[in-house]
Backbone as CSV, one residue per row, in Angstrom:
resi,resn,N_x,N_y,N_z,CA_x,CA_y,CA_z,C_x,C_y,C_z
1,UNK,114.561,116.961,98.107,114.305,116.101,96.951,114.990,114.744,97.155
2,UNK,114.367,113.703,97.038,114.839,112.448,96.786,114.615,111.723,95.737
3,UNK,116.163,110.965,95.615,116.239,109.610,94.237,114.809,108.602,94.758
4,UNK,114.133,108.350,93.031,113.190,107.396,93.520,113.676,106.170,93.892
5,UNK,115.087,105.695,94.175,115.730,104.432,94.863,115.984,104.835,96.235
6,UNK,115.425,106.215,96.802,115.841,106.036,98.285,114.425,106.768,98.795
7,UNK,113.371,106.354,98.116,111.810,106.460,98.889,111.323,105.129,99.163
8,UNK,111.396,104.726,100.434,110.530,103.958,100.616,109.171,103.464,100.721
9,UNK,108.657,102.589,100.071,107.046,102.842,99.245,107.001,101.004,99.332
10,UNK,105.554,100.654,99.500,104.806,99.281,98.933,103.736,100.033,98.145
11,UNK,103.462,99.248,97.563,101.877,99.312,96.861,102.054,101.103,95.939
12,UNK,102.591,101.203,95.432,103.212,102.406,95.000,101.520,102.799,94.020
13,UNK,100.982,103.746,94.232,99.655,104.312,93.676,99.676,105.726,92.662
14,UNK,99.819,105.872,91.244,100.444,107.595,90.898,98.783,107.888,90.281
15,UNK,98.516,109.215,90.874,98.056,110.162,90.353,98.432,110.907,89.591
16,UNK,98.124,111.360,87.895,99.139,112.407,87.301,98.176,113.450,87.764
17,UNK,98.737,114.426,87.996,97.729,115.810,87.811,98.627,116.815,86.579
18,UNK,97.083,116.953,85.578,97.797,117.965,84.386,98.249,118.851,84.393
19,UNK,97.110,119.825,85.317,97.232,120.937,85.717,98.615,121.812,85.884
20,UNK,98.977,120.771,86.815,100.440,121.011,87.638,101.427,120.556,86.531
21,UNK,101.085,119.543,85.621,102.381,118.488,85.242,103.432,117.796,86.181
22,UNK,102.509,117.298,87.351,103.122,116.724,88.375,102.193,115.384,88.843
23,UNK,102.719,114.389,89.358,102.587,112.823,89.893,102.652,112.688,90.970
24,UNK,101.098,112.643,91.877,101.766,112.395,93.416,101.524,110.843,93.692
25,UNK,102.042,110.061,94.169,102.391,109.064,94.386,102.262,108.881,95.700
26,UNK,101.410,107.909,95.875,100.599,107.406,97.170,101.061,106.295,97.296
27,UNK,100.935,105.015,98.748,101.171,104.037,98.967,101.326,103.733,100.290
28,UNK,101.760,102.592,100.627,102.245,102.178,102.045,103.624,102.577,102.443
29,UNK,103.644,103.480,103.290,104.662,104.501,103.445,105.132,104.411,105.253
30,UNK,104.673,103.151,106.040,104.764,103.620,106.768,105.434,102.931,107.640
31,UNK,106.678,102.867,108.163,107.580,101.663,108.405,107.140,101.016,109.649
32,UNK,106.043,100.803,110.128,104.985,100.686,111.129,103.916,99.712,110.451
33,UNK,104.061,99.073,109.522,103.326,98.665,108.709,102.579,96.870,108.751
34,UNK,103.699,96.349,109.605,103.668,95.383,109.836,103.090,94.469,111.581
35,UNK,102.661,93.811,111.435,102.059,92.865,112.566,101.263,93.441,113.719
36,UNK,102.394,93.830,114.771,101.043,94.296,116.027,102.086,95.723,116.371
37,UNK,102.650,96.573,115.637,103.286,97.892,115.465,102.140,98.984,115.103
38,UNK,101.851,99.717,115.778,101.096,100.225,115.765,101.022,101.470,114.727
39,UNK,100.467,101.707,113.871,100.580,102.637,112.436,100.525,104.414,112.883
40,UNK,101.289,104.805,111.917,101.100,106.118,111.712,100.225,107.347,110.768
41,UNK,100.286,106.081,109.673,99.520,107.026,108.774,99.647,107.106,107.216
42,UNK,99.201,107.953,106.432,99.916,107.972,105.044,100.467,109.324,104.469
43,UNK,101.576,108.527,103.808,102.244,110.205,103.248,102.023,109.380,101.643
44,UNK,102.678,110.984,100.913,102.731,111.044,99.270,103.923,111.949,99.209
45,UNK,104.121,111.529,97.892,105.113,111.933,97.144,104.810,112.937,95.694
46,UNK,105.288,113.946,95.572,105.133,114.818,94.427,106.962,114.109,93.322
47,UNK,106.571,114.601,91.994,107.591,114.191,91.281,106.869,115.003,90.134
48,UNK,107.887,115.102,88.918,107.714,115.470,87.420,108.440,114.857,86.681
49,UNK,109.046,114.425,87.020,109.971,112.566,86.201,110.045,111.179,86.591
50,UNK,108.837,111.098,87.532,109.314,109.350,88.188,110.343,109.344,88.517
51,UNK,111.465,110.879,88.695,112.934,109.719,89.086,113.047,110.595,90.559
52,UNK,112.877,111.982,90.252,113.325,113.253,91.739,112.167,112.738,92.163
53,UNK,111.761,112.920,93.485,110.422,113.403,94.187,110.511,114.285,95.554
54,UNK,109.772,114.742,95.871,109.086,115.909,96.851,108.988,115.130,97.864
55,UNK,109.089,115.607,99.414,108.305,114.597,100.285,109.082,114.083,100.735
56,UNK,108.568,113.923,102.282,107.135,112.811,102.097,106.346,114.207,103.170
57,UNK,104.707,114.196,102.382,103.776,114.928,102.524,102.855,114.013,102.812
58,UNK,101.976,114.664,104.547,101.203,113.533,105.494,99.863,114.049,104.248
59,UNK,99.378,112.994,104.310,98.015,112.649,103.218,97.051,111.951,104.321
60,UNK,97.468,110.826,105.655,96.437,110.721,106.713,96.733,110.692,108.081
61,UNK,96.430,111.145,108.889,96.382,111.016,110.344,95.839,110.493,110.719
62,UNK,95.709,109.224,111.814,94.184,109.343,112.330,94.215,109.941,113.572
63,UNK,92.771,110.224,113.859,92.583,110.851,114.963,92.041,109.447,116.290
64,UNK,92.222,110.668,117.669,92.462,109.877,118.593,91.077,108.274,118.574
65,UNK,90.170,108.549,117.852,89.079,108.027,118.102,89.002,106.864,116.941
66,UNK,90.242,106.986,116.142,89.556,105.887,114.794,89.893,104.561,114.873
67,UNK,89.123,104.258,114.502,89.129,102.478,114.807,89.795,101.831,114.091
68,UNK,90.823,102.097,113.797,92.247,101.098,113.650,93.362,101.956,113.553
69,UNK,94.301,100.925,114.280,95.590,101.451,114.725,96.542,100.483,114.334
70,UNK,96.605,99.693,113.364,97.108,98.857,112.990,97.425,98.631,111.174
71,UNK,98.451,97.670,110.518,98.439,97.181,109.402,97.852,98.560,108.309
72,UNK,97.761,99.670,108.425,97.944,100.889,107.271,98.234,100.364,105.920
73,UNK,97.800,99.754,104.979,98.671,99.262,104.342,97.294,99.862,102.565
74,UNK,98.167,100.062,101.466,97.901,99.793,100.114,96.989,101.594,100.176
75,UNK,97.176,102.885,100.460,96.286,103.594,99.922,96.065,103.907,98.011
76,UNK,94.763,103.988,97.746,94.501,104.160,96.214,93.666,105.506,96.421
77,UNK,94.631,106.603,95.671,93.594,108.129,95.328,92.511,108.111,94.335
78,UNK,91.386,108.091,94.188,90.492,108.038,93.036,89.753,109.548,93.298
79,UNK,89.898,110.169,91.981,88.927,110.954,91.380,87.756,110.980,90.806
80,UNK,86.966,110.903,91.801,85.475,111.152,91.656,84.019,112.437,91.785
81,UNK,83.707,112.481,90.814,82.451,113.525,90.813,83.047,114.715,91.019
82,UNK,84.721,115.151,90.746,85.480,116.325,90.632,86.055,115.875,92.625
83,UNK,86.171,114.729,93.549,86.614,115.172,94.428,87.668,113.864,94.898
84,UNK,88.121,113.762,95.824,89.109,112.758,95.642,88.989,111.721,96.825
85,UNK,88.889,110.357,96.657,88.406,109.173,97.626,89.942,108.384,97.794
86,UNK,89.975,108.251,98.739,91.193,107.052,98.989,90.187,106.012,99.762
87,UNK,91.338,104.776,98.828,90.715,103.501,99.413,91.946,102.970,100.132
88,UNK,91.433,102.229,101.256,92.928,102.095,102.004,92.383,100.772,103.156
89,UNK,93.386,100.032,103.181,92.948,98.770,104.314,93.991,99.109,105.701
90,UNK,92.966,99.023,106.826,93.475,98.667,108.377,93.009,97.367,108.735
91,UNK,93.516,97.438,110.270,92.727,96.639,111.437,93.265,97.106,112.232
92,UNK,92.442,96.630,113.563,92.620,96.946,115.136,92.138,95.151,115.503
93,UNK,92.220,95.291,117.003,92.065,93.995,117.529,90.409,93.443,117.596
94,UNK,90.045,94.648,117.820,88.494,94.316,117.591,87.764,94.069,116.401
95,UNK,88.494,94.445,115.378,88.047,94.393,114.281,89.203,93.259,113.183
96,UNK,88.130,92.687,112.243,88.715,92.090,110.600,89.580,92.856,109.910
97,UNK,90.603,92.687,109.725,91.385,94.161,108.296,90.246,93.958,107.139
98,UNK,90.208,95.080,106.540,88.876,95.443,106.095,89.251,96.906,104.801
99,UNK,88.636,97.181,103.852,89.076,98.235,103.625,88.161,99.422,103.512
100,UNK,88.391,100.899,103.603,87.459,101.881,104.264,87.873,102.970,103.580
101,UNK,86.671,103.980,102.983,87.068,104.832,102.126,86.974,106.061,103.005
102,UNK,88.058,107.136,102.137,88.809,108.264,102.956,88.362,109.387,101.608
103,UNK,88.699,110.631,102.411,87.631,111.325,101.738,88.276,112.941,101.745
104,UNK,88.461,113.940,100.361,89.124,115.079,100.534,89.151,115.713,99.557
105,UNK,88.779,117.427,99.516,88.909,117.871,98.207,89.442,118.165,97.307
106,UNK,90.332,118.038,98.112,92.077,118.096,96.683,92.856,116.821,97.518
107,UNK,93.535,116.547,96.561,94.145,115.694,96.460,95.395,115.493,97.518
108,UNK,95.605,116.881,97.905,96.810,116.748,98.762,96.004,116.326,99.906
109,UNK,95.124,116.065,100.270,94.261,116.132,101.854,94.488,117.642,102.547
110,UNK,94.244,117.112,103.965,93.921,115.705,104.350,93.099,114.879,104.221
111,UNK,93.184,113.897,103.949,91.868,112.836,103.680,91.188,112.207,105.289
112,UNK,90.148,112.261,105.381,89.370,112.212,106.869,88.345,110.672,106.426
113,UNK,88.201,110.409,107.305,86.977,108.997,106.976,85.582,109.562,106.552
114,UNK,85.339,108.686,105.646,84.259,108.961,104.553,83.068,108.172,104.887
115,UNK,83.358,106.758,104.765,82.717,105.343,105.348,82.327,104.974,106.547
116,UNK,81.720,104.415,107.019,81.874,103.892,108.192,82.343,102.777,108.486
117,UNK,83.551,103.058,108.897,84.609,102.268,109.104,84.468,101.277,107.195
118,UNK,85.455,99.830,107.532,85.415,99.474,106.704,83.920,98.994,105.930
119,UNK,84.277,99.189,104.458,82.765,98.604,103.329,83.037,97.105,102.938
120,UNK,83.892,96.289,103.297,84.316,95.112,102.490,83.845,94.167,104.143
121,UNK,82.914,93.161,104.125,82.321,92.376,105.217,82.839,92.315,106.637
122,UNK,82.384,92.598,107.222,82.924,92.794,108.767,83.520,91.562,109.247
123,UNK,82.901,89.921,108.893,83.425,89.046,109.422,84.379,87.989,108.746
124,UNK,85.078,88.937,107.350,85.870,89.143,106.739,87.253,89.157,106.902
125,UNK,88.583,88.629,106.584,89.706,89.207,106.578,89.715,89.798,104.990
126,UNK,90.158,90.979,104.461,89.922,91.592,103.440,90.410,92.545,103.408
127,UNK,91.110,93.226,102.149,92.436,93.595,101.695,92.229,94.575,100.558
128,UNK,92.827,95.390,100.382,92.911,95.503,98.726,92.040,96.521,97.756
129,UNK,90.828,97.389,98.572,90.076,97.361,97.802,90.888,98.537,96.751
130,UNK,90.044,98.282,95.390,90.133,99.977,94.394,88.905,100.190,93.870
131,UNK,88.678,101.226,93.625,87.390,102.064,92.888,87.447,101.427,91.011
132,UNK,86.224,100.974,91.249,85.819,101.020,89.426,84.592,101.138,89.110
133,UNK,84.642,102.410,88.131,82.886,102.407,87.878,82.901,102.304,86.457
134,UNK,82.125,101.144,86.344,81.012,100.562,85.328,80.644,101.361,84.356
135,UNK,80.335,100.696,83.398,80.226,101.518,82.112,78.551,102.370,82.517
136,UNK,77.793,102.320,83.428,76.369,102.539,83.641,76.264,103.904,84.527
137,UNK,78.018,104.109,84.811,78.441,105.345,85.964,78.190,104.936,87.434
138,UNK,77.880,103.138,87.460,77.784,102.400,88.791,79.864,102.601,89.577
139,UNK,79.420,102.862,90.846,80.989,102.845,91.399,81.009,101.181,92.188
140,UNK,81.953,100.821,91.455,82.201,99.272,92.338,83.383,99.291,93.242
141,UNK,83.438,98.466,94.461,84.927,98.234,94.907,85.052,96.590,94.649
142,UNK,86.549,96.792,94.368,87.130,95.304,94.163,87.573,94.923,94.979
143,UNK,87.947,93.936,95.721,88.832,94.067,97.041,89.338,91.835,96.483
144,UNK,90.252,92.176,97.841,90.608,90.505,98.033,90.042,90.219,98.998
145,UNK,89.441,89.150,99.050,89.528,87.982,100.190,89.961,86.983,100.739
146,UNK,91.075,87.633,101.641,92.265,87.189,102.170,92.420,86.082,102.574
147,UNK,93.697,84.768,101.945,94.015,83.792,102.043,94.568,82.964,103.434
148,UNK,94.606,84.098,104.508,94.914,83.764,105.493,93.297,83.327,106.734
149,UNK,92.258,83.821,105.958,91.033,83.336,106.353,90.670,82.232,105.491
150,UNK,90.608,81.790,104.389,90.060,81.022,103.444,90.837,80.210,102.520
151,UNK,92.300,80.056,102.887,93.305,79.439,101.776,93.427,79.836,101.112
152,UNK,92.674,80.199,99.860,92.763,80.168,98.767,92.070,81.348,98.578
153,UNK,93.154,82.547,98.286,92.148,83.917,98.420,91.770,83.835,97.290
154,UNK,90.705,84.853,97.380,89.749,85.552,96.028,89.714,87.082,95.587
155,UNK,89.218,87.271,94.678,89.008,88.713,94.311,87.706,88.918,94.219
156,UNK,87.268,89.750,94.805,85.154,89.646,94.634,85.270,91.521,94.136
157,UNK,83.396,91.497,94.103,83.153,93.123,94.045,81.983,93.150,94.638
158,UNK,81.793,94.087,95.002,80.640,94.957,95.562,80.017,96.334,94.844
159,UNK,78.971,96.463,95.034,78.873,97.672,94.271,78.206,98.469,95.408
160,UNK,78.782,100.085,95.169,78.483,101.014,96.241,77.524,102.020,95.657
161,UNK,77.435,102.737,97.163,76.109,103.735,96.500,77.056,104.648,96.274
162,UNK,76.263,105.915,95.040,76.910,106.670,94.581,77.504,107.795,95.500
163,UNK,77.341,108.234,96.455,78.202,108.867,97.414,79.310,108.196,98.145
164,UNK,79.541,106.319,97.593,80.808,106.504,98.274,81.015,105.624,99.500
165,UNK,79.969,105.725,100.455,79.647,105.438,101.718,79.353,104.039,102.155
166,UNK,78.500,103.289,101.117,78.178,102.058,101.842,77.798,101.204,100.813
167,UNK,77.901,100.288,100.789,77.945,99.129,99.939,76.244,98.957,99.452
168,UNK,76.025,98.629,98.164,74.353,98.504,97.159,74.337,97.078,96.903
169,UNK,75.130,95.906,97.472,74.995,95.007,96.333,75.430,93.878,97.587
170,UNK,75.125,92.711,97.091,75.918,91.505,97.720,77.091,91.347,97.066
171,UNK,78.059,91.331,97.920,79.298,90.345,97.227,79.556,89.545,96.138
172,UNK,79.808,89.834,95.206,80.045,88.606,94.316,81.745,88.615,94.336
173,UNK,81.817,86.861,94.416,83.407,86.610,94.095,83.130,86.011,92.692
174,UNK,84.335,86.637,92.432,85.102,86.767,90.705,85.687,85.651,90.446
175,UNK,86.426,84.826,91.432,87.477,84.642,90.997,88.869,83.981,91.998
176,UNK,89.128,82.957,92.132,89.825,82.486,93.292,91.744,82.694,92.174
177,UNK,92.651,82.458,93.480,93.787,82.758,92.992,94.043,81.639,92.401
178,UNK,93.607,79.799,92.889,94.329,78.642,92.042,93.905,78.815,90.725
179,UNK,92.716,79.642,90.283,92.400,79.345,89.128,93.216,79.648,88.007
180,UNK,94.289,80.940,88.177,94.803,81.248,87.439,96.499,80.270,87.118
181,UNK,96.650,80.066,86.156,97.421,78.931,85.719,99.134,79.107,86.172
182,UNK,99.664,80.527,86.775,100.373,80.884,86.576,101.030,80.888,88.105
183,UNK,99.687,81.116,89.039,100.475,81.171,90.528,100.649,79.734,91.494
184,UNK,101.422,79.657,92.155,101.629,78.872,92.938,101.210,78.427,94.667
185,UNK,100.703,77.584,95.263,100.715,77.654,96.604,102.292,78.449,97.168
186,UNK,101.611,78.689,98.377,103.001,79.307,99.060,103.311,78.730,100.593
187,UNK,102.450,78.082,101.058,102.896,77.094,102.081,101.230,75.816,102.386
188,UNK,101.362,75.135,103.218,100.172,74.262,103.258,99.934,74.462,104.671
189,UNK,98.690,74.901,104.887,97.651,75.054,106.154,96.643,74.094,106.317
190,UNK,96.754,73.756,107.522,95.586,72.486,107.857,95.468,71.876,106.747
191,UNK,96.366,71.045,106.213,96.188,70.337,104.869,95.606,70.830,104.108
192,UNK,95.480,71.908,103.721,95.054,72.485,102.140,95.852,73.540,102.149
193,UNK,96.219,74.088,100.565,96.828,74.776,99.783,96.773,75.989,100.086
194,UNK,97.678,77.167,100.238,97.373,78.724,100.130,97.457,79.401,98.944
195,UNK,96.907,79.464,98.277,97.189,80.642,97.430,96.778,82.522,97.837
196,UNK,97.566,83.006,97.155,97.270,84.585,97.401,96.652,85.076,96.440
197,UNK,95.815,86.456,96.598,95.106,87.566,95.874,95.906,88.696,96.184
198,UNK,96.416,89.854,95.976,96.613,91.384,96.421,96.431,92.291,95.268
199,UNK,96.249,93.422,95.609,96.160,94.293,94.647,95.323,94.656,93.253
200,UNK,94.044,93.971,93.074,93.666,94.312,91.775,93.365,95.636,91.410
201,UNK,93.544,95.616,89.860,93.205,97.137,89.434,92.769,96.857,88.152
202,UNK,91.711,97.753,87.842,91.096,97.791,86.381,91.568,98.528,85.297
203,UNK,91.332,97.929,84.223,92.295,98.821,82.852,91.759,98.866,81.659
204,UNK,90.736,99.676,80.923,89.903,99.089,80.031,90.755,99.738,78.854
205,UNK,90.534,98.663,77.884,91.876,98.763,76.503,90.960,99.917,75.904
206,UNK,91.653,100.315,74.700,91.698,101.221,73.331,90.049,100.409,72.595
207,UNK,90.292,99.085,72.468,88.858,98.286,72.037,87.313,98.634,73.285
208,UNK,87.651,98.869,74.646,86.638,98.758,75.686,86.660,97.165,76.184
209,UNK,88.214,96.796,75.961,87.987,95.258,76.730,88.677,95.799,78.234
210,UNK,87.560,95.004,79.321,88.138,95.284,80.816,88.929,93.942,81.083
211,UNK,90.359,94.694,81.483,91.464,93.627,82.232,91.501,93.939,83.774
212,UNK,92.257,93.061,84.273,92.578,93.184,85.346,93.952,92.667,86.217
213,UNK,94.615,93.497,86.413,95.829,92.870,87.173,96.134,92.884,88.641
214,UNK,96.340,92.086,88.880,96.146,91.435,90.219,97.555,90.183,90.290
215,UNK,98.144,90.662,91.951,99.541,90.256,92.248,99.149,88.722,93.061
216,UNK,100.403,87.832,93.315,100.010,86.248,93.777,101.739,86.255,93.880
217,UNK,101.853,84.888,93.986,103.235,84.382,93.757,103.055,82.761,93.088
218,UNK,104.649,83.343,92.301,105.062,81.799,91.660,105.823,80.752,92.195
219,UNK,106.696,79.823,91.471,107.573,78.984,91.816,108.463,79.592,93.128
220,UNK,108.603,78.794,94.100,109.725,79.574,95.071,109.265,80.574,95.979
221,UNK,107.863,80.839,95.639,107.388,82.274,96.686,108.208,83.425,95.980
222,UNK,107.889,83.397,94.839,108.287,84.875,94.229,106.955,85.801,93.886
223,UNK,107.128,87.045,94.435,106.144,88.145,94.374,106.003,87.875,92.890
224,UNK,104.610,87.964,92.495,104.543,88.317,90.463,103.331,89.252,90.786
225,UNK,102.615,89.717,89.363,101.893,90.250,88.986,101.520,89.663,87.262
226,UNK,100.203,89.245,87.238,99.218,88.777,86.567,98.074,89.577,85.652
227,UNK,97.869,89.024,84.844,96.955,90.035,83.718,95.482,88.859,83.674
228,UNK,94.236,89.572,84.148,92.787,88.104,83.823,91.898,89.698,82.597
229,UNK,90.899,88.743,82.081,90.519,89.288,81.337,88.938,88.982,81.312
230,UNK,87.869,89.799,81.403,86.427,89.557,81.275,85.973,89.228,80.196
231,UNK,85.892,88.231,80.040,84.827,87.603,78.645,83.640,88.128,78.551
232,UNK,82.869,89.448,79.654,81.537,89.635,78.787,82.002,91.545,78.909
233,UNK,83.358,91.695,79.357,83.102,93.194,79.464,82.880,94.037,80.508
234,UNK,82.229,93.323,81.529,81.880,93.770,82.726,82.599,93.327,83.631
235,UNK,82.327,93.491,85.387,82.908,93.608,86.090,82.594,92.103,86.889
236,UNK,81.241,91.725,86.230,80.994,90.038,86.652,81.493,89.091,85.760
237,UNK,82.622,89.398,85.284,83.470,88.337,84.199,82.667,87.461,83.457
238,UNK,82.489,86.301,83.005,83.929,85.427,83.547,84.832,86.149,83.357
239,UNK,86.184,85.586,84.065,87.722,86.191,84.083,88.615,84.948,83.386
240,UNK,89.129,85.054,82.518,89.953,84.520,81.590,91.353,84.708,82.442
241,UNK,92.245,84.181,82.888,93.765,84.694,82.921,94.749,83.879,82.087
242,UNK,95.361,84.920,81.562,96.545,85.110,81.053,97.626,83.358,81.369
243,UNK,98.210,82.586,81.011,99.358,81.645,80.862,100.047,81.883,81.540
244,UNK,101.029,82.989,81.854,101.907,83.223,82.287,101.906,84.594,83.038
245,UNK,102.471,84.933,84.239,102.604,86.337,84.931,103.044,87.401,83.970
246,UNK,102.642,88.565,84.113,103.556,89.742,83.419,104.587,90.283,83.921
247,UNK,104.774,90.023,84.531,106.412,90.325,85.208,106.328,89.435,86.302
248,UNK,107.545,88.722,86.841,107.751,87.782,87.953,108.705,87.891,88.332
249,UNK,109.249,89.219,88.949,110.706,89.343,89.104,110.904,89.666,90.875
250,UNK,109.727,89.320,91.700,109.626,89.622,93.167,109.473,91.174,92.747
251,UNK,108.261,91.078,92.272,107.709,92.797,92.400,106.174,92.226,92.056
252,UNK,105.285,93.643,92.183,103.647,93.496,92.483,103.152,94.314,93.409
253,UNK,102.314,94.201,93.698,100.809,95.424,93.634,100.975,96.346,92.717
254,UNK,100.088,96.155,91.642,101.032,97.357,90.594,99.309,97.828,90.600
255,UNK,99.615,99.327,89.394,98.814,99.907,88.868,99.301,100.465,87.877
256,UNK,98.092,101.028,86.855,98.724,101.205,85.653,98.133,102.801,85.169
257,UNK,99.079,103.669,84.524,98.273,105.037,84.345,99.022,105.261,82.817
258,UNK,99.115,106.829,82.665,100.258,107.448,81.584,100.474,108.323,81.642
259,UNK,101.678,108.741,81.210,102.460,109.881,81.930,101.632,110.673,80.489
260,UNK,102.531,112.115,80.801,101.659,113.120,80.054,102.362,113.250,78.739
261,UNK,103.398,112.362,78.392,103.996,112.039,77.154,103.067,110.756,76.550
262,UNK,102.091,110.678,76.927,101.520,109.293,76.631,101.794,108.447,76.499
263,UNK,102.300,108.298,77.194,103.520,106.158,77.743,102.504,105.404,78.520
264,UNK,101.824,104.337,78.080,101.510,103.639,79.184,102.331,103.001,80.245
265,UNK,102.100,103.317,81.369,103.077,102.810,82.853,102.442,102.386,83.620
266,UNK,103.478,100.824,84.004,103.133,100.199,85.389,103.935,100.407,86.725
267,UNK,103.191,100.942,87.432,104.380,100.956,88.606,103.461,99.657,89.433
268,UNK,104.844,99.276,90.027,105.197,98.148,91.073,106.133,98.720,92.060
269,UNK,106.422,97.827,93.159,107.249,97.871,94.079,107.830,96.536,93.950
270,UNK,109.357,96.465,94.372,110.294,95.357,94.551,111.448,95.881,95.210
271,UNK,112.392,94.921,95.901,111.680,93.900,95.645,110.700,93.734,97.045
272,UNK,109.953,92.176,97.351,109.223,91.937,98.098,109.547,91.973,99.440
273,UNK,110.708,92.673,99.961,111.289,92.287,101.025,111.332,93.356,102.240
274,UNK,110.764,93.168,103.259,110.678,94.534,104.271,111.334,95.511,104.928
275,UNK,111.697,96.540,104.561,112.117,98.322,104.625,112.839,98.101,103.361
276,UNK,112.980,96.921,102.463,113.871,97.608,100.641,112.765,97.879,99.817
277,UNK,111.482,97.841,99.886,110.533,98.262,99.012,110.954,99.330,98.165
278,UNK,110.969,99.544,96.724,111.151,100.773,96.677,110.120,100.930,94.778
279,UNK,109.329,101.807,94.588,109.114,101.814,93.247,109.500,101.765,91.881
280,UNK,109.330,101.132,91.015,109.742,101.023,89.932,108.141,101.320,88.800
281,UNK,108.644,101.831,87.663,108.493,102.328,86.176,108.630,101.609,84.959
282,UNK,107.601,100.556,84.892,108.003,99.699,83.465,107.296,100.683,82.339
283,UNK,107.597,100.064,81.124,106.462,101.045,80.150,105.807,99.741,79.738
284,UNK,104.534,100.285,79.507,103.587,98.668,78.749,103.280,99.397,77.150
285,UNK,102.953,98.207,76.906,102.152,98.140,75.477,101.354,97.403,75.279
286,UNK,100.075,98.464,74.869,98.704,97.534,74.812,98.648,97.122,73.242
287,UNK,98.616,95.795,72.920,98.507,94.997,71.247,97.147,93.773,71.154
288,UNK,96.501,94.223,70.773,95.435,93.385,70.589,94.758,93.276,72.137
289,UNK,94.466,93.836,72.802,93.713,93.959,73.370,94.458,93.259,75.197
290,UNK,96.005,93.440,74.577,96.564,92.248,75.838,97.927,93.621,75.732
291,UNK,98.327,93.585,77.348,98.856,94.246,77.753,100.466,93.635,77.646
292,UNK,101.556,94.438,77.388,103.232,93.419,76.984,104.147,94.069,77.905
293,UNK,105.034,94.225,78.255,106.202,95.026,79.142,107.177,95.651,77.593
């Protein structure tokens, strides 16, 4: 058993399962995670208080043949049609980082490739994706489009076919990072501006209004996390954002669930800094249709 201050985790992802009355907790787990280090894989974490946890329990391998060996980074467990999809971004040298859905019948895995290879554009740098399906029972992925190809990343969607496998739709982008009032450039490339995208995730209120939070940085290159909001409801916005970050404390990629006491919770990771990652547990409150710490 380990303190949740001595698991190391990015992109911290919780599944509750009722059944059990247990939280396994997915993420970037893999201290291999970075540049041209070649990856291992993904583990999870079991817990029943956010504070002990279980683990670390392998959730992916790859095998000798899969086409990336590199950058492992952000897995998301989604429960679908009773079975369980991880969305998760690589690269290899031959390939764009990209993100590619993983595939298993319980939740513990192993999760095996589902996709072929990555669903988010091949000639793409691209990040991030998560599962959201539409009020119509359409499954969309959200993903970023990474600022290190385009300056100024974005958040787009795609919509997939219902098994999962391959993308139904053209691209639409949502949504660039300057737009939102709150983040900052973080250095200047070939004379223009960078801004960042990471992490979005969908959250539809108590009313049926769809938000979305999605991580950037502020003043100073501080990690934040951000709240935008769809003016028609759907997943083709417009996207409204929020004045100010919801937390800006060098933490982000969050997601949001509730424990089985019915608390709404955001977990994040902080701070932003490489092998201190570690998860954290805010509680939110949804008031008028806008999410508060």
């Amino acid at each position: 058993m380990k303190k949740r201050e001595d698991v190391y985790i990015r992109d911290p992802f919780i599944v509750p399962v009722k059944s059990e009355k247990s939280y396994y907790m997915f993420g970037t787990t893999d201290k291999n995670c970075w540049r041209d280090q070649i990856a291992t894989g993904f583990d999870y974490y079991k817990t029943t208080d956010l504070e002990n946890f279980e683990g670390p329990f392998e959730a992916f391998r790859p095998s000798a043949d899969f086409w990336a060996n590199k950058n492992f980074w952000a897995p998301e467990v989604h429960k679908y049609q009773g079975e369980f999809y991880l969305f998760a971004t690589f690269i290899a040298d031959e390939y764009n980082r990209g993100t590619q859905v993983l595939h298993s019948k319980q939740i513990e895995g192993p999760y095996q490739p589902h996709s072929d290879r990555a669903l988010t554009p091949a000639a793409w740098m691209a990040l991030d994706g998560t599962l959201f399906v539409d009020q119509n029972q359409d499954p969309w992925m959200v993903f970023c489009h990474e600022w290190v190809q385009i300056y100024d990343g974005t958040i787009c969607a795609v919509k997939l076919t219902k098994d999962l496998k391959e993308t139904a739709s053209e691209v639409k982008t949502l949504f660039s990072a300057s737009e939102a009032p709150w983040t900052e450039s973080i250095k200047e490339v070939d004379g223009k501006q960078c801004y960042v995208t990471d992490g979005p995730f969908l959250y539809r209120t108590e009313n049926n209004k769809l938000l979305m939070i999605w991580s950037s940085f502020v003043e100073n290159n501080i990690y934040a996390i951000g709240v935008s909001r769809s003016e028609s409801g759907t997943i083709m916005g417009p996207w409204i954002h929020e004045e100010k970050p919801l937390y800006d404390q060098d933490a982000g990629h969050g997601m949001i669930f509730e424990t089985f006491e019915n608390q709404l919770m955001l977990t994040i990771h902080t701070p932003n800094e490489t092998g201190k990652e570690r998860a954290i547990f805010i509680e939110l409150t949804e008031k008028n249709d806008r999410l508060m710490l």
